[in-house]
C-alpha positions, 0 to 999 in steps of 0.5 A: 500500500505504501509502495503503491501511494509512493508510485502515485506520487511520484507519477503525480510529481512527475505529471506535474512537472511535465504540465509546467515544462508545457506550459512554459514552451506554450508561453515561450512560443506564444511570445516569440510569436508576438514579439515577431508580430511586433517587429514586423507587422503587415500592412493593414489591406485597403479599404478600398477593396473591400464594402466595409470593416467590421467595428463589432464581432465576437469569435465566440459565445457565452460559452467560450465556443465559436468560429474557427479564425481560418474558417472566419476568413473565409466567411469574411470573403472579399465583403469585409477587408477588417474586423475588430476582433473579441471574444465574450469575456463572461462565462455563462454557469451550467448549475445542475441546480437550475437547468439539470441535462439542459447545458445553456450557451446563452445568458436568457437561457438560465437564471444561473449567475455569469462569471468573468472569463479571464482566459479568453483574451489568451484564447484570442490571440492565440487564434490571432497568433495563428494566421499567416503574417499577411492574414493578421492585418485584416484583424484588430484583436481587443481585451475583453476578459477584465472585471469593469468593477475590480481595481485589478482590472487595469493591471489585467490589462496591462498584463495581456498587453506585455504577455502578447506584444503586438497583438491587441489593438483595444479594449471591449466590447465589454459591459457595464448596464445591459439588460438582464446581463448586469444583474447576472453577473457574480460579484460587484454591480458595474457601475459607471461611477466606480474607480475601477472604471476610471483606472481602466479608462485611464490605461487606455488612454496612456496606452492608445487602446480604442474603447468599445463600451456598451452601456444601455441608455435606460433601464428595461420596462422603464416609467414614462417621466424616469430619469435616465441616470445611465446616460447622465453618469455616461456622459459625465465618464466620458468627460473624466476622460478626453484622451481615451478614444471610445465608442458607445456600442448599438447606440445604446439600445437593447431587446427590450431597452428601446429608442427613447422617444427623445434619443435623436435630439439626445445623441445630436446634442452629445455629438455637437458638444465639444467636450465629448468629441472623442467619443464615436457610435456604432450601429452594430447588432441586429436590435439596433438595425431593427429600430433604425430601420423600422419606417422611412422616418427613422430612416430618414432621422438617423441618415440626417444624423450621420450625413451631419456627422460623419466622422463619428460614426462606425458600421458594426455586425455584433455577430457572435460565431456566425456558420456562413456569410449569410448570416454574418452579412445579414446586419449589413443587408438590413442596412440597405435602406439606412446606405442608400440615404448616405452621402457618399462621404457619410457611407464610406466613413460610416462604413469602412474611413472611421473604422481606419482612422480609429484602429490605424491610430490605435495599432500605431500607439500601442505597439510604440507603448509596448516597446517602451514598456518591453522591459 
């Protein structure tokens, strides 16, 4: 009996030092793979030969499943020249408590709480790490996996950033109000008006990384007459950070978070105020492209709205794990009415011009901010 728990061990021990010696060359490997991306880095594919870039797209789902990166590429085709790339940084739970057999792969499928799933930025980039040189140009790898409401979170970041060099080219998409998200998720509430927040906002900016941030602009089933304390609290976060380049995902909206009766005259308003000329809106997710084209007036309120300000607007899928290019691309055919009311300048920024001006700046920022910091 003795012999044999000794042999156990051994064997444990040995295993265990086998799993270190692995991980080591897996890390040594990933970044030799990045420091060489670092150096020399391809150049980003012209617009020109692609329809548009894609400001929002997540590799995979609420259970760390997805698209291929290689299979991707083919579904992107010659329609989509760059895409900002990310993961889901929460993790949804299977509580056999709660669901029994039934395995749950989205957040709307189970009461069961969500977790911050810190493993999927490594996941990212390791798909990103896996395409030829030339390939890599076509994608803008984003930091998803942090916790908003942990004064770590910052550090998180910081920590990618220097464990993959030349990879990562922002932050996000990543939550702080979302309709039945928020309350979900184990641990602290996000809020806008945490210092953690703050910490991260400031990184961003010292580092050059593009924010991609979703905050619904109400509660869901709200009152008439409510105070919007998400859009006050938003705005005033924004303006706590003018050096940090952000964009609002989905304008906002949500399932059941809709257009406020006033969100036009309201969205105008924060365009024309010099104080949040940093901040840009995507478009992106199929809810949103619902309510912008639900009649011509809407159509027609949104295409003066963009045609006003072109440089502050970016065309975005939110498709998470598509199988084929039809429905990758169906975010972008909805559209169609939106595009054609476009001016010509107004739908080439919308589309692909915004997109290049954000991420080519950020790509150069972030790799000087790397090498600086490379010791």
């Amino acid at each position: 009996m003795c012999l044999h728990r000794s042999y156990r061990d051994g064997a444990s021990s040995s295993g265990a030092q086998a799993a270190r010696v692995r991980v080591r060359l897996a890390m040594s490997f990933l970044l030799a793979a990045g420091l060489a991306s670092l150096g020399s880095s391809a150049q980003a594919p012209s617009g020109s030969q692609y329809e548009m870039h894609d400001s929002h797209f997540h590799l995979t789902n609420y259970v760390q499943e997805g698209t291929d990166i290689h299979e991707f590429l083919k579904i992107m085709g010659t329609v989509v020249g760059r895409v900002a790339l990310f993961g889901i940084p929460l993790q949804q739970t299977w509580s056999w408590r709660n669901s029994g057999e039934f395995a749950p792969t989205y957040y709307l499928q189970s009461d069961s709480p969500l977790y911050y799933y810190s493993f999927t930025d490594a996941y990212i980039a390791m798909a990103y790490l896996s395409l030829p040189q030339a390939e890599r140009a076509r994608f803008d790898p984003m930091i998803t996996g942090f916790n908003p409401a942990d004064m770590y979170g910052a550090d998180h970041i910081r920590r990618v950033l220097k464990l993959f060099p030349g990879v990562f080219s922002g932050i996000g998409e990543f939550t702080i109000h979302k309709e039945f998200v928020s309350s979900k998720i184990a641990g602290d509430v996000p809020s806008l008006t945490d210092p953690a927040l703050d910490r991260i906002l400031d990184l961003a900016a010292e580092v050059g990384l593009v924010v991609l941030i979703h905050n619904d602009i109400d509660t869901p089933y709200s009152k008439p007459g409510q105070e919007l304390y998400e859009l006050k609290q938003m705005g005033d976060l924004f303006r706590r950070h003018p050096k940090a380049r952000i964009i609002w995902a989905h304008c906002g909206v949500g399932r059941v978070v809709r257009p406020i009766a006033e969100q036009a005259a309201l969205i105008e308003r924060a365009l024309s105020d010099p104080t949040l000329a940093h901040v840009s809106i995507d478009i992106s997710w199929s809810e949103t492209a619902k309510y912008i084209v639900a009649t011509p007036a809407t159509i027609e309120r949104v295409a003066q709205l963009i045609n006003r300000y072109p440089d502050r607007f970016l065309f975005g899928t939110d498709e998470v794990a598509p199988r084929d290019q039809k429905s990758y691309l169906s975010v972008y055919e909805t559209y169609a009415p939106l595009f054609a009311k476009l001016t010509p300048e107004a739908s080439e920024k919308l589309r692909k011009g915004n997109y290049e001006r954000l991420f080519d700046e950020a790509r150069r920022r972030v790799r000087s901010w790397e090498k600086d910091n490379s010791k």
